[in-house]
C-alpha positions in Angstrom: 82.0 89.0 117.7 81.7 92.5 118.7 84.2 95.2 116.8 85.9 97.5 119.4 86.4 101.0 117.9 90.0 102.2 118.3 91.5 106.0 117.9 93.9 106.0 115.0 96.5 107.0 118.1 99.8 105.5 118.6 99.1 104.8 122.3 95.5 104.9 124.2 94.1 103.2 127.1 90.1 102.6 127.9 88.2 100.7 129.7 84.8 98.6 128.7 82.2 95.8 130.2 82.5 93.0 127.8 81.2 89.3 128.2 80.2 90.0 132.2 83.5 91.5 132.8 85.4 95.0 133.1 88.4 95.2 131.3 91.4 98.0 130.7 93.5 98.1 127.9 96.2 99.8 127.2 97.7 99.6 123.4 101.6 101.2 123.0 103.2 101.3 119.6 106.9 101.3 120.0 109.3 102.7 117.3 109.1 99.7 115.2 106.2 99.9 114.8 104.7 97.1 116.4 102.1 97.2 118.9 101.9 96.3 122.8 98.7 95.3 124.7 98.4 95.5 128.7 94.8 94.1 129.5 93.3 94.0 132.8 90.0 91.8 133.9 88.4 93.0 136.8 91.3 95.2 138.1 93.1 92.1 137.6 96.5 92.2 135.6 96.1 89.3 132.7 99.1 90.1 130.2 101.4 93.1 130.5 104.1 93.9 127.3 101.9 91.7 124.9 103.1 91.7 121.7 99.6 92.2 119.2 99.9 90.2 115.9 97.4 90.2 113.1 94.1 87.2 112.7 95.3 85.7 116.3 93.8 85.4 119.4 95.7 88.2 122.3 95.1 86.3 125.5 96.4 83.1 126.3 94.0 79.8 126.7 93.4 79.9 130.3 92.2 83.5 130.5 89.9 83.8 128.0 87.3 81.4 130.1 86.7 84.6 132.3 85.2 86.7 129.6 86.6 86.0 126.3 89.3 87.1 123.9 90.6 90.2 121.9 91.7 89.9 118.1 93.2 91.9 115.6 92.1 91.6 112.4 94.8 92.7 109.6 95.3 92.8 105.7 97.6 90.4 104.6 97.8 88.8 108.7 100.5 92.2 109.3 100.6 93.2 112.3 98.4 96.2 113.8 99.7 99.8 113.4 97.6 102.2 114.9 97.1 104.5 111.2 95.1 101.2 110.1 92.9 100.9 113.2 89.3 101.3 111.6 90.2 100.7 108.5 92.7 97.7 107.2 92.9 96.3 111.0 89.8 96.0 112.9 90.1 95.0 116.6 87.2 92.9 118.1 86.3 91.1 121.6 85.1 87.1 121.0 83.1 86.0 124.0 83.6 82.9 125.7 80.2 81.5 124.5 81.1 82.1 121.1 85.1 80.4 121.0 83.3 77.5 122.9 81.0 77.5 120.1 83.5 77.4 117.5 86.0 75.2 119.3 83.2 72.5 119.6 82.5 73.0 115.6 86.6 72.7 114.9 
């Protein structure tokens, strides 16, 4: 697992080469708090409007094969709010290698 640093911002957008692949991701925090991920793989639109909840996996099954997966972890499983980034919620990219890994030892 590799921790993805995060600006304590309510909305941001960056790119990165993870796992053999270039992603974008943009996070927006609506006024309720909660938080929205749009990730792209290789200028290629995966989720758009995805709601981010703490200690679970963001992409669905069949896309994290291309590269891996994004998670949010949070105090208490709550769900990310930007103030907590770096501190009480960390956000970090799983590659596929690894989920395979841990998917075979589940």
């Amino acid at each position: 697992m590799q921790e993805i640093t995060l600006e304590n911002q309510p909305n941001q957008q960056f790119s990165i080469s993870l796992g053999g692949a270039a992603y974008v991701i943009s996070l927006r925090t609506l006024a309720n708090g909660a938080t929205l991920a749009d990730i792209e793989i290789d200028n290629e639109p995966l989720v758009r409007g995805l709601l981010c909840r703490g200690n679970e996996l963001l992409l669905p099954y069949p896309y994290q094969a291309r590269g891996g997966n994004f998670l949010f972890t949070t105090a208490d499983g709550r769900y990310p709010y930007y103030t907590d980034f770096g501190g009480s919620c960390r956000f970090y990219f799983i590659s596929a290698e690894e989920l395979a890994n841990a998917n075979a030892t589940a």
